[in-house]
C-alpha positions in Angstrom: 169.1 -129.7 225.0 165.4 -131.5 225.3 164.3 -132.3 221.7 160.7 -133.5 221.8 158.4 -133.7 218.9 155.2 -131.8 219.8 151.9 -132.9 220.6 149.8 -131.6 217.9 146.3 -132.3 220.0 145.5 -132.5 223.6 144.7 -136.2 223.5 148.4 -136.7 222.2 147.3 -137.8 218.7 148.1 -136.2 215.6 145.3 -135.5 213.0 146.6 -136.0 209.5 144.8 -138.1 206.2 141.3 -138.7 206.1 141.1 -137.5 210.0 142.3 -140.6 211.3 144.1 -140.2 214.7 148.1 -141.7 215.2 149.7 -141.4 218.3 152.3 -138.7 218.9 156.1 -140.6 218.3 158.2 -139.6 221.2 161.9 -139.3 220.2 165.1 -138.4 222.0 163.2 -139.3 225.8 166.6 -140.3 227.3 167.7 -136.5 227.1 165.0 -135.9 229.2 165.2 -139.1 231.6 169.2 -137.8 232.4 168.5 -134.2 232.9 169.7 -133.0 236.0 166.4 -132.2 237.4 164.5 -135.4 236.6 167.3 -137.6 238.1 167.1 -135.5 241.4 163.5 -136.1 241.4 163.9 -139.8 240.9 166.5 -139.8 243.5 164.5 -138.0 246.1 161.3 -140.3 245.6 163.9 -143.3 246.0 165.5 -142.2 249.1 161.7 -141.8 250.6 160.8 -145.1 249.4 163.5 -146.3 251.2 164.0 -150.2 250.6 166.9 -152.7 251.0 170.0 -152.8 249.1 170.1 -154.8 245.6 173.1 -157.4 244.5 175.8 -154.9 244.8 175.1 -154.5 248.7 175.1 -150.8 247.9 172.6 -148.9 250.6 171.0 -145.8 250.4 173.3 -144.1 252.5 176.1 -144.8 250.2 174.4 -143.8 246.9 175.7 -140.2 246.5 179.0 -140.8 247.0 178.8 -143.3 244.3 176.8 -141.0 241.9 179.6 -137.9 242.8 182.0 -140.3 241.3 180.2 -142.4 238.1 177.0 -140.5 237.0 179.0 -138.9 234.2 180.2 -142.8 233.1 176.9 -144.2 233.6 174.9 -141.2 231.7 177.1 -141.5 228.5 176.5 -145.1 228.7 172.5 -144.4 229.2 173.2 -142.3 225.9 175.4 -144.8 223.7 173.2 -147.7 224.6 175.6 -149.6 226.6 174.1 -149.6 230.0 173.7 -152.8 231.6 171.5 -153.1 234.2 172.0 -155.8 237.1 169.8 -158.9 237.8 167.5 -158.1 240.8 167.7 -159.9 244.3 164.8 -162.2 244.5 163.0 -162.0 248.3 159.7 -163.4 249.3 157.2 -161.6 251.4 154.0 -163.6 253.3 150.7 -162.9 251.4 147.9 -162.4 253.4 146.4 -164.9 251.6 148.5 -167.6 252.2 151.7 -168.2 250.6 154.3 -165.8 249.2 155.0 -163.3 246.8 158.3 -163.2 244.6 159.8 -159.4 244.9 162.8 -158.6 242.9 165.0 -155.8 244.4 167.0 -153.7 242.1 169.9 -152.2 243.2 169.8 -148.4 243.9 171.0 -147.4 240.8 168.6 -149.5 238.5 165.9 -147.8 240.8 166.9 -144.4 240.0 167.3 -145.1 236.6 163.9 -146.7 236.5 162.4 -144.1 238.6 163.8 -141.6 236.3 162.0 -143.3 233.3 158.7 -143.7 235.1 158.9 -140.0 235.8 159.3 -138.8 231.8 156.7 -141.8 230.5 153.7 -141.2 232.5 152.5 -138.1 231.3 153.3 -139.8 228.3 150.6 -142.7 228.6 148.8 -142.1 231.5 146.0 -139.3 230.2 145.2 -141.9 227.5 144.1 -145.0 230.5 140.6 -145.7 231.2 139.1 -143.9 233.7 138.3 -147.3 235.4 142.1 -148.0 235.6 142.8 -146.9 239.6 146.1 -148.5 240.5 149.6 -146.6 240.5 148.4 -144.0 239.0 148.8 -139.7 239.5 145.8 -138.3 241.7 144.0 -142.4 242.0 143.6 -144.6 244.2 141.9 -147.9 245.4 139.3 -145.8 247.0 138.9 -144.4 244.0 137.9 -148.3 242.6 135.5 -149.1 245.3 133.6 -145.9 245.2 133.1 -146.7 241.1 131.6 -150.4 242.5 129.4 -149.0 245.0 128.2 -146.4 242.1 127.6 -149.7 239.5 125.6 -151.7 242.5 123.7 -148.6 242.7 122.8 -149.1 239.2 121.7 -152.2 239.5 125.0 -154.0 238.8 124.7 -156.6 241.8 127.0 -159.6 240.1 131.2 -159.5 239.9 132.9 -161.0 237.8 136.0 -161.7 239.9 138.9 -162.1 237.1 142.1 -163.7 238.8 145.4 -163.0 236.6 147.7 -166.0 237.5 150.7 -164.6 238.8 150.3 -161.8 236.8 153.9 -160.0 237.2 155.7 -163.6 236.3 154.2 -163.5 233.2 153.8 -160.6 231.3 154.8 -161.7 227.4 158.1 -159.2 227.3 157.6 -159.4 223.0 153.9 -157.9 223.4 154.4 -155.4 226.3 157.7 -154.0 224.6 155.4 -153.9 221.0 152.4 -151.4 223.4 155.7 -149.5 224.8 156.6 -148.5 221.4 153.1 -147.2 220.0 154.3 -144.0 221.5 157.8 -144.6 222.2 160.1 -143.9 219.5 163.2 -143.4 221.1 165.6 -146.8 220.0 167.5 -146.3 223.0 165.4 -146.1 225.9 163.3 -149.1 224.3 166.4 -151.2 224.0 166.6 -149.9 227.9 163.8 -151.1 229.3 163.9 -154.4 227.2 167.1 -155.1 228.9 165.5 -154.6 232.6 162.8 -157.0 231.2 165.4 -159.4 230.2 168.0 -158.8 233.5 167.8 -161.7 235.4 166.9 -162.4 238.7 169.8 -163.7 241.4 168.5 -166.7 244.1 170.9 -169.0 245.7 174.0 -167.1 244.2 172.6 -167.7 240.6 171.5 -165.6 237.7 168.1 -167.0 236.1 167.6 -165.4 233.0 163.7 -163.8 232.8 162.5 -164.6 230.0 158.9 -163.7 231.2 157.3 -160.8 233.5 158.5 -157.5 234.6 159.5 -158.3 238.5 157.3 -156.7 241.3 159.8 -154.5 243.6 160.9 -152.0 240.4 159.6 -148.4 240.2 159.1 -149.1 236.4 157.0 -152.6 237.0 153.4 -150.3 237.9 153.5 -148.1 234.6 154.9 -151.4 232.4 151.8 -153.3 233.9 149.1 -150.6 233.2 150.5 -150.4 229.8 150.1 -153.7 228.9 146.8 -154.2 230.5 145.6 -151.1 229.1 144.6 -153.0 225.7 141.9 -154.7 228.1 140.5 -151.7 229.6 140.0 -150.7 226.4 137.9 -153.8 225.5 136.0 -153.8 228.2 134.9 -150.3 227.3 134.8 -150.9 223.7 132.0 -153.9 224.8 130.3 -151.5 227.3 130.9 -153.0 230.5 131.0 -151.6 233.9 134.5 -152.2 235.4 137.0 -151.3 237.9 140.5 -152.5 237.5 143.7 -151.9 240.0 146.9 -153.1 238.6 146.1 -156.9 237.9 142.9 -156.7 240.2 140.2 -157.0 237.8 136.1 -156.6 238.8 133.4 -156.9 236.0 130.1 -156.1 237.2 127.1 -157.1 235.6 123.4 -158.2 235.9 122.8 -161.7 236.1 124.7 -164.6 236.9 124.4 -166.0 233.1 126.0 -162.4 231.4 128.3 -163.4 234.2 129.0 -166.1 233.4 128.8 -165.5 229.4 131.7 -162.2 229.9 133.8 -164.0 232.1 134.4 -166.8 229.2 134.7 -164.5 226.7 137.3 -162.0 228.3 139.1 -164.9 229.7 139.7 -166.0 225.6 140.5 -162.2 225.1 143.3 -162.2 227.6 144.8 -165.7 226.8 144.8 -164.9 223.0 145.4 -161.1 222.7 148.0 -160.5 225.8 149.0 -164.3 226.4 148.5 -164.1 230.0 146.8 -167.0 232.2 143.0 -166.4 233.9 143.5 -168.9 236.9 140.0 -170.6 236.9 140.3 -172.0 239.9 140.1 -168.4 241.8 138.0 -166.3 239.6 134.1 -166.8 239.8 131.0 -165.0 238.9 129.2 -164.0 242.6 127.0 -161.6 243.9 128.7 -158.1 244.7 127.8 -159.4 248.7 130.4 -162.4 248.4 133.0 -160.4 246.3 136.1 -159.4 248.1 137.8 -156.6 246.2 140.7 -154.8 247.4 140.5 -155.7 250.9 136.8 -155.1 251.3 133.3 -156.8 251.1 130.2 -155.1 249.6 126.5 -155.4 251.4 124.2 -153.8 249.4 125.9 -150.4 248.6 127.3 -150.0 251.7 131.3 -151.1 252.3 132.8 -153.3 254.8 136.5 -154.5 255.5 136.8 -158.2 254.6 137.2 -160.7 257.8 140.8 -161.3 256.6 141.7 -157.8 256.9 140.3 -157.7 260.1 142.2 -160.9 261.4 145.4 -158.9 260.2 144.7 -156.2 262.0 143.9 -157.6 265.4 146.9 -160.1 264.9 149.5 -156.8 264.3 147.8 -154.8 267.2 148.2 -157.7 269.3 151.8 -158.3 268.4 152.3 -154.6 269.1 150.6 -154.8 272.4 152.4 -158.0 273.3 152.9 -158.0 277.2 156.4 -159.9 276.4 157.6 -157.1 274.1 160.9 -155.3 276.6 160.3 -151.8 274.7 159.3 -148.7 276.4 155.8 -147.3 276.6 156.2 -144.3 274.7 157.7 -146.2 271.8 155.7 -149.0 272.2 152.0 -146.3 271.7 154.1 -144.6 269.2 154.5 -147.8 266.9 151.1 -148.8 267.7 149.7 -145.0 266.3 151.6 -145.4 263.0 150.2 -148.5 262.4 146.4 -148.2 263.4 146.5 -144.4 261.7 147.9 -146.2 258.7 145.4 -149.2 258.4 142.4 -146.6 259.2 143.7 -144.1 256.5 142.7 -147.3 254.2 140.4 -149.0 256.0 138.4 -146.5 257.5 136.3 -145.9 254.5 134.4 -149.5 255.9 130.5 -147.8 256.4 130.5 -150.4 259.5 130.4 -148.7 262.5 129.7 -151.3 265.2 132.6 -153.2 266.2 134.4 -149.6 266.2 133.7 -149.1 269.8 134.6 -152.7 271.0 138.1 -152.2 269.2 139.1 -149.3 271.1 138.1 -150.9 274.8 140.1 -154.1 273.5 143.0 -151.7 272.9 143.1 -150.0 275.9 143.2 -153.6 278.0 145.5 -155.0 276.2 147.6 -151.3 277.1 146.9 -151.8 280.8 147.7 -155.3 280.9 151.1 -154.4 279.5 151.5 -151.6 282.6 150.5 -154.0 284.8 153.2 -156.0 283.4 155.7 -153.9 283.2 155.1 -152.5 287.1 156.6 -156.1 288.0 156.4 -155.7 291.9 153.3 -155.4 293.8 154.7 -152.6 295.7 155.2 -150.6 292.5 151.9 -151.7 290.9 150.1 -150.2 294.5 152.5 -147.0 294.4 151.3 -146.2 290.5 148.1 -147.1 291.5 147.7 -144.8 294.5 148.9 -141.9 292.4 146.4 -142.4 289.4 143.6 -142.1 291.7 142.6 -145.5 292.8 141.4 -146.5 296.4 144.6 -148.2 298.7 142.2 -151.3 299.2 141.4 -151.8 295.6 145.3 -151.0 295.1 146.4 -153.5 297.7 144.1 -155.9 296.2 144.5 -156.1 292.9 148.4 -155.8 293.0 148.8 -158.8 295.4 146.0 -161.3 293.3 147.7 -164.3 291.7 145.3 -163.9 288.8 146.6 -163.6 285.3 147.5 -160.1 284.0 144.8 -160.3 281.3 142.3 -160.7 283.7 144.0 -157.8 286.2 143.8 -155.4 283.5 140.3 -155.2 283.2 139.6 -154.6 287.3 138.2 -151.6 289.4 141.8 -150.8 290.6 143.3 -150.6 286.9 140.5 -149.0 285.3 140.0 -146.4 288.0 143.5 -145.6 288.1 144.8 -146.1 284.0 141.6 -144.4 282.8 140.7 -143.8 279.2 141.5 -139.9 280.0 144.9 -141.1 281.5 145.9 -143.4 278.3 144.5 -140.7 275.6 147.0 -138.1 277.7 149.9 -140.7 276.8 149.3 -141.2 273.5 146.6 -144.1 273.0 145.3 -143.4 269.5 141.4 -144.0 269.5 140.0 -146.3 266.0 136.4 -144.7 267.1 138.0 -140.5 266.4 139.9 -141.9 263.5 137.0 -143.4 262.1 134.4 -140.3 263.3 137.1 -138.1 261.2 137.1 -140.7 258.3 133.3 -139.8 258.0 133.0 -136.0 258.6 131.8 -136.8 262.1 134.8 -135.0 263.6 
């Protein structure tokens, strides 16, 4: 049976005294963490999440016949407190920034679990965030967060205060995040749980390292634990009146002059070393006009949004690797990979208000497409047999096929743009970034 003790307000508090509101003290959680249901759910966003396996080598694929056999040893031991979870596998992943980022894997099981958790404690502490709080959260997003700063520079609000965490996730004071956990959390069991995936270790090079310090990026729980912890500052900034977006340990402050800049940006920076221990790395944050700011993956001019240059490189670097003449795939798989990746960039990106190098993109794209053909048609007498049948003259055919010019150059010739036409690629599956984008903008 579910015991929970109830809610007696919508906000979660509980009037009593001299009308002073206390949080609501949430007991007996892990009932509701192990029910059947709530594990299924957990499982099932798990599974779609995919990811590698953790230390045990145990896959995705192999998860339910492990569960059939030890769920019922590993939910009494969720219940008697004796549930150990395993140190993560450390892996490192490029930034697009430069340098890496540390990602700890758990193994399936510790991702269930956590998952499980997640899925009981948000509606727990999520109604109570700021509204400026965007990231991992039910129903927000990082749109969400950019359409708030084009709203404040709107108002007037046209300096950021760009608020660098140092290595945020690495760092996170376990003694201060566990002490905002149990505010609402009352349940000695589940906090003893979570305080032991805190505290779990991390493997690298065949050795534990104890983690003394941060929650590791790469665990269901990590999102929730961080918006928890930072939501103490949300609440500052609000209690101070200040115009903020924040998504997980991205942090804009927008103000009115350079010297209220400059003036919050000390003051906050004290707020977070002395109130949450955590580390403002002065060397990246900076008070700047909303023009220069880069937020999210996108640049500001005016109101109006752009994607940042960087985001841009990355985008023309993975098209081009997906549109690499060298890569021995087929055609259809090759348009295929490229569609999932430009409708996925464009489903974020595509909110960018500027328009003009949209057109240009898509003629770039379909050259590099026909220079790939033309590379894969090998033989002159195939390239003038394709070409024939497409449409194109026999001269122009014969001509282009036998040139000892470079394949970049032949792709972008009468003979292969009268024969591959735009009509011809769209009919094979060419995604267009001009119709996505149209769409994006309630032009299509």
């Amino acid at each position: 049976m579910i015991h929970s003790k109830p809610s007696l307000n919508p906000s979660g508090g509980d009037v009593r005294g001299r009308g002073v509101m206390k949080p609501t003290l949430h007991e007996d959680l892990m009932e509701r963490i192990v029910d059947p249901s709530n594990v299924r759910k957990a499982w099932k966003r798990v599974k779609a999440n995919k990811g590698a396996p953790g230390i045990d080598g145990m896959s995705l694929d192999d998860f339910p016949d492990f569960v059939r056999e030890h769920w019922s040893k590993v939910r009494q031991a969720l219940f008697d407190g004796s549930y150990q979870p395993q140190p993560v596998k450390r892996v490192t992943i490029p930034k697009p920034s430069g340098g890496e980022r540390l990602l700890g894997i758990p193994i399936v099981l510790d991702r269930v679990i956590q998952q499980a958790i997640g899925q009981i404690l948000t509606p727990i502490f999520d109604p109570e965030f700021s509204a400026s709080s965007f990231g991992f959260r039910p129903g927000r997003s990082a749109h969400g967060a950019l359409r708030d700063v084009q709203r404040y520079i709107g108002e007037g609000h046209r300096m950021a205060i760009d608020l660098d965490l140092e290595k945020f996730f690495d760092k996170v004071n376990h003694d201060i995040l566990m002490s905002r956990v149990a505010r609402k959390v009352n349940d000695k069991r589940l906090l003893a749980l979570i305080g032991r995936y805190l505290k779990a270790g991390v493997l690298v090079g065949g050795r534990v390292h104890a983690t003394t310090l941060g929650t590791p990026q790469g665990g269901p729980l990590s999102p929730l634990l961080a918006n928890i912890l930072l939501d103490d500052l949300d609440k500052e900034l609000e209690q101070r009146g200040h115009r903020f977006v924040r998504y997980a340990d991205d942090l804009l402050i927008l103000v009115k002059s350079q010297r209220a800049g400059e003036r919050v940006k000390g003051s906050i920076s004290k707020y977070i070393a002395n109130k949450l221990k955590l580390v403002v790395n002065e060397r990246k944050s900076r008070v700047v006009k909303t023009n220069d700011c880069h937020f999210l993956g996108f640049t500001f001019r005016g109101k109006k949004l752009r994607w940042s240059d960087r985001a841009f490189d990355d985008f023309k670097h993975n098209v081009r690797r997906l549109t690499g003449r060298s890569w021995g795939v087929s055609m259809a798989y090759r348009l295929n990979k490229l569609a999932q990746y430009v409708r996925g960039w464009m489903n974020y990106f595509g909110i960018s208000d500027y328009y003009r190098p949209i057109p240009g993109l898509d003629q770039w794209v379909r050259r590099r497409i026909r220079m790939c053909f033309w590379k894969q048609w090998r033989y002159a007498r195939t390239k003038v047999r394709n070409l024939l049948k497409l449409g194109t003259s026999k001269r122009q055919a014969i001509m282009t096929a036998i040139s000892g010019k470079s394949y970049w150059h032949l792709s972008k010739t009468l003979a292969t743009q009268t024969g591959m036409t735009n009509k011809w690629l769209k009919g094979l599956g060419l995604i267009s970034v001009r119709d996505l984008w149209l769409r994006a903008h309630g032009y299509a």
